[in-house]
C-alpha positions as CSV (number, residue, x, y, z in Angstrom):
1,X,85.1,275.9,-46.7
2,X,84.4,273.9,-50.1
3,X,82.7,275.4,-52.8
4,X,79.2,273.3,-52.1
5,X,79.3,274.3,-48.7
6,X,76.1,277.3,-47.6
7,X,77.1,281.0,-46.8
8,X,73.9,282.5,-46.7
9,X,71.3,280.4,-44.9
10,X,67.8,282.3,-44.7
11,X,64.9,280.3,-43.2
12,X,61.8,281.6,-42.6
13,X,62.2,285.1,-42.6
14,X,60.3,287.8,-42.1
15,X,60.3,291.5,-41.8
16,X,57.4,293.8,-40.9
17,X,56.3,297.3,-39.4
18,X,53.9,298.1,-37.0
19,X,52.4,301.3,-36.6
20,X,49.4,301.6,-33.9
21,X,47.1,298.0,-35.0
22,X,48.1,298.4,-38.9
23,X,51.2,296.0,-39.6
24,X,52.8,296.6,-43.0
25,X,54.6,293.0,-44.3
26,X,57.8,293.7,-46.5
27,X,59.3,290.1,-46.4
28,X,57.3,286.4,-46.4
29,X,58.2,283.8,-45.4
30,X,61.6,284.3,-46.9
31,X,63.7,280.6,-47.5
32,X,67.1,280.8,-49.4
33,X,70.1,279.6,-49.7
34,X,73.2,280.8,-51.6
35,X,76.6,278.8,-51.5
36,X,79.9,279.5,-51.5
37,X,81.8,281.1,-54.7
38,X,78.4,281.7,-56.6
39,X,77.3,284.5,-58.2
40,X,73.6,285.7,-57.6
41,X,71.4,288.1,-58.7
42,X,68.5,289.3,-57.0
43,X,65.6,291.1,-58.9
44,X,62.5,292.7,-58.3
45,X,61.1,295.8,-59.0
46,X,60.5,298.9,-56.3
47,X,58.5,298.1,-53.4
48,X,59.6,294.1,-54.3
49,X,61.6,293.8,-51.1
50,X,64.8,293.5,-52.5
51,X,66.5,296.0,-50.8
52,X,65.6,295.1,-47.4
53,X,66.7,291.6,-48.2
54,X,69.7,292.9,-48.8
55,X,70.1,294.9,-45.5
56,X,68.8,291.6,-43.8
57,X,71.9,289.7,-45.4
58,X,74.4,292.6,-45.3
59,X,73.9,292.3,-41.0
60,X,72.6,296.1,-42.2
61,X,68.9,295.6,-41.0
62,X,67.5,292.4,-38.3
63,X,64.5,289.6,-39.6
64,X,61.3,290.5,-37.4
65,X,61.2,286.9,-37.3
66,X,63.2,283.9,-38.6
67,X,66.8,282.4,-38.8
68,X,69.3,283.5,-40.7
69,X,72.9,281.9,-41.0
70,X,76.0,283.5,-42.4
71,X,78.7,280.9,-43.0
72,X,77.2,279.0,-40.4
73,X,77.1,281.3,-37.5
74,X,73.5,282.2,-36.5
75,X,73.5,286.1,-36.9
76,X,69.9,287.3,-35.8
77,X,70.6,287.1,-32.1
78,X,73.6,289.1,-32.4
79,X,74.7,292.4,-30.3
80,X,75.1,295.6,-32.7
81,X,79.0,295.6,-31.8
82,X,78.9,291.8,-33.5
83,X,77.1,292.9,-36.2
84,X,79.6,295.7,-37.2
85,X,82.5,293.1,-36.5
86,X,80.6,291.2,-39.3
87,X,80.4,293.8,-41.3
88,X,83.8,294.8,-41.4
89,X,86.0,291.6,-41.7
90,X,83.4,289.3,-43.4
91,X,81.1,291.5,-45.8
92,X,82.0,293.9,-48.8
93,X,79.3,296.4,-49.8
94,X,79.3,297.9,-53.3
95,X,76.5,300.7,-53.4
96,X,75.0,302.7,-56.9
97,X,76.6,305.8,-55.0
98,X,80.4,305.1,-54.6
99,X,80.7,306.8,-50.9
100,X,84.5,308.1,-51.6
101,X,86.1,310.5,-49.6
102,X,86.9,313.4,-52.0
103,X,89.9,314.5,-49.5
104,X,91.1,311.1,-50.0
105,X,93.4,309.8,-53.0
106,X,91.9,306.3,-54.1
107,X,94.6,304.5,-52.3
108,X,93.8,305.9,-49.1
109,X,89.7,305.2,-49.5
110,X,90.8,301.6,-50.3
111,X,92.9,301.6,-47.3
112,X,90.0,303.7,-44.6
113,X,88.5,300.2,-43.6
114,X,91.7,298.4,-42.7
115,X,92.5,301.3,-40.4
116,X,89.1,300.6,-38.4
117,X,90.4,297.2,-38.5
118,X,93.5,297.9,-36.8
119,X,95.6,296.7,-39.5
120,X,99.3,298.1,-39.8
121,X,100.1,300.8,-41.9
122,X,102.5,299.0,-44.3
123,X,100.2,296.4,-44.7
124,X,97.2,298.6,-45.5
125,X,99.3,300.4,-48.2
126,X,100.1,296.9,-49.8
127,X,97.0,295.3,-49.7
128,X,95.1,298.7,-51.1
129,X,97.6,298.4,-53.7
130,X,97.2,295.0,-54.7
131,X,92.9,295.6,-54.2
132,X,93.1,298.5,-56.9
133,X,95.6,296.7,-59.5
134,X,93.2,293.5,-59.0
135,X,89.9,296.2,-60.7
136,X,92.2,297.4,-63.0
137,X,93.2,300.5,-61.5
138,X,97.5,300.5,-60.9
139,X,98.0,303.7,-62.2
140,X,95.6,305.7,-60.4
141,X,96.7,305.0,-56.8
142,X,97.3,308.9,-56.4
143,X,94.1,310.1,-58.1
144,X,91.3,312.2,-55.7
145,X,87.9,310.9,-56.7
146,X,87.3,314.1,-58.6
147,X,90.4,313.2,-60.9
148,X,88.4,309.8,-61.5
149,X,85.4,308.7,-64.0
150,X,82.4,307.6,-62.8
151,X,83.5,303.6,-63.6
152,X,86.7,304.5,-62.2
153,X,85.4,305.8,-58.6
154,X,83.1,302.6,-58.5
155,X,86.5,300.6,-59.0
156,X,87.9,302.0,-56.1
157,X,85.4,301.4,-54.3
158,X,84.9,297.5,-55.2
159,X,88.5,297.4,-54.5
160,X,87.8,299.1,-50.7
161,X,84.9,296.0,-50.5
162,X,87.7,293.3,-51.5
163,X,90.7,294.2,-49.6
164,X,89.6,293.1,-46.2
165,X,89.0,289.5,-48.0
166,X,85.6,289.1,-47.1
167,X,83.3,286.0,-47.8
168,X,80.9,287.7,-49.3
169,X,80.6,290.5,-52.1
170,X,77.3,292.3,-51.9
171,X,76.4,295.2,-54.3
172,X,73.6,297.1,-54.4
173,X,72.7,298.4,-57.8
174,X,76.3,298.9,-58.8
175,X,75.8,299.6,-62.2
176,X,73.0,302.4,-61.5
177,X,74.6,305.7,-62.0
178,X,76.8,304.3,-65.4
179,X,76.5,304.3,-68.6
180,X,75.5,301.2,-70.3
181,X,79.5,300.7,-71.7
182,X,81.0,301.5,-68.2
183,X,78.1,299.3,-66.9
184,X,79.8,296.4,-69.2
185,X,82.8,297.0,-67.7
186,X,81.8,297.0,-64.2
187,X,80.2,293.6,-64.7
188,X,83.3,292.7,-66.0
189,X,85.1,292.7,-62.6
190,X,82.9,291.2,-60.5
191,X,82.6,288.5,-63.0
192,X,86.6,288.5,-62.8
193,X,86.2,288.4,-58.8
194,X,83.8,285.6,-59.2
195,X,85.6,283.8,-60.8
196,X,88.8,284.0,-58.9
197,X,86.4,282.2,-56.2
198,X,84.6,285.6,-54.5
199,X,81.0,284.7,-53.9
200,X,78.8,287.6,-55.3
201,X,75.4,289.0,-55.0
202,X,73.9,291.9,-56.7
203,X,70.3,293.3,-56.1
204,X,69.8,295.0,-59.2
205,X,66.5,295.4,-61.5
206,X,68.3,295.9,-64.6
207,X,68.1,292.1,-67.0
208,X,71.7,292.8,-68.2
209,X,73.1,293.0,-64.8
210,X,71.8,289.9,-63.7
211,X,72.2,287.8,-66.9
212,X,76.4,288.1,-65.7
213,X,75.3,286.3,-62.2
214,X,74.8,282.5,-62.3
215,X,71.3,282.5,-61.0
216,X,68.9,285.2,-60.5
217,X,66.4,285.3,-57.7
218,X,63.3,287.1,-58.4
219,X,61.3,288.8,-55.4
220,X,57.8,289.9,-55.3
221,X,55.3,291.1,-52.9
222,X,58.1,290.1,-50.3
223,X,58.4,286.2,-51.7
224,X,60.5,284.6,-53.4
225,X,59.0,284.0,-56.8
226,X,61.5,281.7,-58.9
227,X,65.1,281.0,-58.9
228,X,66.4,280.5,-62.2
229,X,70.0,280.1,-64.0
């Protein structure tokens, strides 16, 4: 696909609860669109919505109503089984906590979802490889997480999100449990993986974060409020 073509089509949606005759509305009326090989922020403070916008485009969470399209394939309506194909082979996920296996040397956390994938062994090891010397990390293929920083770990673990090639990057707060110079640096990468053609959204409430992404999407009271570069 071209880099004007639409990865993440969102058209009307909308997410509620309903508890007895009280429903509680988290997401109005949603409309976005991101394309492919930007970089996106999306903002808002606690209670915003943000984070179940982000479930809702991760194939983490379903719309209670609406469309959503994810490189042009229609994903509402799809089976939980479909869902976690999607996951797997077409979305990264980059979380404030890094989720590493402490039993597990970096190059074999990188490698865990290529094994669900059914991937080879010799080709997991290569591609782990080449995902951790892409975020810097070459010499630390043999490290346990406890041998690691805390920018480190999160390294690996954007390197786990990238080496299944996915068309999307989605992190959620990545920069959240760093300090603000290993923040810096995180940014740095996914502004590297942008540009090498990754498309990339962050839901972060942190300014900094989002002044790295090339437009930042501001939610509130479960609407869009602006979009702005």
């Amino acid at each position: 696909m071209n880099s004007n073509s639409v990865i993440i089509d969102l058209q009307q949606i909308e997410k509620y609860y309903q508890f007895g005759g009280t429903i509680t509305r988290i997401l109005r009326a949603i409309d976005l669109k991101i394309s492919t090989g930007e970089s996106c922020a999306i903002m808002g403070t606690s209670g915003s919505g943000k984070s179940t916008l982000m479930n809702i485009i991760g194939c983490l969470d379903r719309p209670s109503a609406g469309k959503y399209y994810l490189n042009g394939q229609a994903v509402a309506g799809l089976s939980d089984n479909q869902l976690a194909f999607i996951r797997n082979h077409q979305i990264g996920f980059v979380f404030q906590q890094f989720y590493l296996l402490p039993e597990m040397t970096a190059l074999e956390n990188v490698m865990l979802p290529m094994a669900y994938a059914g991937i080879p062994y010799i080709k997991r090891f290569n591609r782990a490889a080449i995902a951790l010397q892409n975020v810097g990390l070459e010499l630390q293929l043999h490290k346990y997480p406890n041998q690691l920083s805390g920018g480190q770990q999160q390294r690996v673990a954007i390197a786990r999100a990238i080496v299944n090639h996915p068309l999307l990057l989605l992190a959620d707060e990545p920069t959240g449990a760093l300090d603000s110079r290993t923040s810096q640096e995180i940014m740095d990468v996914f502004d590297s993986l942008h540009r090498s053609g990754k498309t990339v959204v962050i839901v972060t409430h942190d300014r900094q974060v989002a002044n790295f992404c090339q437009r930042v999407i501001n939610i509130q009271d479960g609407k869009v409020k602006c979009l702005s570069r």
